[in-house]
C-alpha positions in Angstrom: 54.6 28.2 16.2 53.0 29.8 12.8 52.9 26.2 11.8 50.9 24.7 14.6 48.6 27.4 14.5 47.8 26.6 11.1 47.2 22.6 11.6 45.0 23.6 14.8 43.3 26.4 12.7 42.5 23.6 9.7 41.5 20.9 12.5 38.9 23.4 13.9 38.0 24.5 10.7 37.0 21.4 9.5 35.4 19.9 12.2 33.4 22.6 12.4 32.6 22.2 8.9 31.8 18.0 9.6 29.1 19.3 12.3 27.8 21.9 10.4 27.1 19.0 7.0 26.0 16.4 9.7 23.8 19.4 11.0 22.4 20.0 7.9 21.7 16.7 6.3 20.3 15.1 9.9 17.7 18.1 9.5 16.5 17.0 5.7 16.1 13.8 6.5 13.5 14.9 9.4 11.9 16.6 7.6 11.8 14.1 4.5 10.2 11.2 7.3 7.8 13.8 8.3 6.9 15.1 4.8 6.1 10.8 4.0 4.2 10.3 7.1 2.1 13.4 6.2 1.7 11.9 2.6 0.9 8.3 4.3 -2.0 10.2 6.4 -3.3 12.0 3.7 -3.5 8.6 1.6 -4.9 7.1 4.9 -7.9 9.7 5.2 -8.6 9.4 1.5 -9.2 5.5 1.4 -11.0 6.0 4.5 -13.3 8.7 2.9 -13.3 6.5 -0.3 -14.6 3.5 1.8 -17.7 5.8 3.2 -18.5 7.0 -0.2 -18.5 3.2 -0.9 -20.6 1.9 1.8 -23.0 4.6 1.0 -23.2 3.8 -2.2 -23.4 -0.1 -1.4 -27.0 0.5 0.5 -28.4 3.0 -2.5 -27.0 -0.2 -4.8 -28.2 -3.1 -2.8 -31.9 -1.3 -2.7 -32.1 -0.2 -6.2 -30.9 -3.8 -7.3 -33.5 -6.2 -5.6 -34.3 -8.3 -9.2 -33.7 -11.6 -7.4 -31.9 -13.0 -4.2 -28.9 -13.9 -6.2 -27.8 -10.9 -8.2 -28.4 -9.0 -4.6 -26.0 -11.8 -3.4 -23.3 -10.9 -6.1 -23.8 -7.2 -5.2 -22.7 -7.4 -1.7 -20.3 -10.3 -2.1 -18.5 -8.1 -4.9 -18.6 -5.1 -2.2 -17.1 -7.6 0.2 -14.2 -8.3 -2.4 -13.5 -5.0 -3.5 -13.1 -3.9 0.2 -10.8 -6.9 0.4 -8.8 -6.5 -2.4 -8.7 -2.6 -1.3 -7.0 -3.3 2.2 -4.6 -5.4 0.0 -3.5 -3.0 -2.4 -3.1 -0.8 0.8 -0.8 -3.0 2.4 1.0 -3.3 -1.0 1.3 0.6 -0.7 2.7 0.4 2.8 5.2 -2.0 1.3 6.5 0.3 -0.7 6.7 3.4 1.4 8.7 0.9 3.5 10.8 -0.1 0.5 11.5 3.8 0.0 12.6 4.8 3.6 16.1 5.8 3.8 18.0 2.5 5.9 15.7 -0.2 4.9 16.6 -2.5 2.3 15.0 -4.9 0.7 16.6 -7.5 -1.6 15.0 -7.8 -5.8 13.4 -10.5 -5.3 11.2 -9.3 -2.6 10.6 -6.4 -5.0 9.8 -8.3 -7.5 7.2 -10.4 -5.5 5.6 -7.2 -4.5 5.5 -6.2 -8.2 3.9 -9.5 -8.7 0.9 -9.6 -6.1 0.0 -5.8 -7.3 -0.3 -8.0 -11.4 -2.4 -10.5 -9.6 -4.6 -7.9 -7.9 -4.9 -6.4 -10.8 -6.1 -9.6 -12.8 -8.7 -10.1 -9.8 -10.0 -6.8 -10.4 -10.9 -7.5 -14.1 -11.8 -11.0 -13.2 -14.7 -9.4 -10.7 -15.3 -6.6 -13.0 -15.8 -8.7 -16.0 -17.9 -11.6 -14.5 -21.7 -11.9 -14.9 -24.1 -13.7 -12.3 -25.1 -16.8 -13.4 -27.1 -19.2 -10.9 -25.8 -22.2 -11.7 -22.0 -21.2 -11.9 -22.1 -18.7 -8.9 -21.3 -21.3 -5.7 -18.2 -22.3 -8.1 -17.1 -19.1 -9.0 -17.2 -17.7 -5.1 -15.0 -20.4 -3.8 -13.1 -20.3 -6.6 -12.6 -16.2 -6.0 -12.3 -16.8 -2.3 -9.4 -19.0 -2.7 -7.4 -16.6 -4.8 -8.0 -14.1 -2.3 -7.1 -16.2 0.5 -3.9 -17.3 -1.4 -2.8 -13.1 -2.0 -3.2 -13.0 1.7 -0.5 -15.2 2.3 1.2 -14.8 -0.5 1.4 -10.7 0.6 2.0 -11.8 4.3 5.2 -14.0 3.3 6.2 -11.1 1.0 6.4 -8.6 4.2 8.6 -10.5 6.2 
């Protein structure tokens, strides 16, 4: 009798112990997802607050700026790309919030593409930020930019799948 009150006491106990630890670590992660989707819209109201202080400062630019038709072209073409490039790097940082959540997996290689597009970005940046306007090079250097835009796009869109 002392024997099965034992093994039904240890049974109980340690059940009781298994809910309590699935209890306790169901709880953390809650509060883990909500903590990252209070950091994702905290980033979210920064870039959006970023983007007004931009456009705000695109007008005072595009005014002040008015030398000739074409360098007030590469003004607000460049403000064009650098929004561009900005909703890119923000899907980049969604990617790897995703890549962080607890459940979702994704392969190297994927990783690795990701690491690769953010390089690439990167390199566009200092492309736009180093280039000069230059009439006769300027309808060559647009389509050229255009197209390595276009080509992170899909390259970014194949990468999220």
């Amino acid at each position: 009798m002392k024997k099965m009150k034992k093994s039904t006491l240890t049974v109980a106990l340690s059940t009781l112990m298994a809910v309590f630890i699935f209890i306790g670590c169901h709880n953390s992660k809650e509060e883990k997802l909500e903590d990252a989707k209070e950091n994702i819209d905290q980033a979210k109201e920064d870039i959006q607050q970023a983007n007004s202080m931009d456009s705000t400062s695109t007008s005072s630019v595009s005014v002040t700026t008015n030398t000739s038709a074409g360098d007030n072209d590469w003004t607000v073409y460049r403000k064009d790309i650098e929004a561009r490039i900005a909703r890119l790097n923000d899907r980049i940082t969604d990617l790897r919030i995703k890549i962080k959540k607890p459940g979702v997996a994704l392969d190297n290689m994927r990783v690795r593409r990701i690491d690769e597009l953010q390089e690439r970005i990167a390199a566009l940046k200092a492309k736009i930020g180093g280039y000069k306007y230059d009439a006769n090079g300027w309808p060559a250097y647009k389509t050229d930019l255009d197209r390595e835009l276009d080509q992170l796009q899909k390259d970014l869109d194949a990468a999220s799948k």
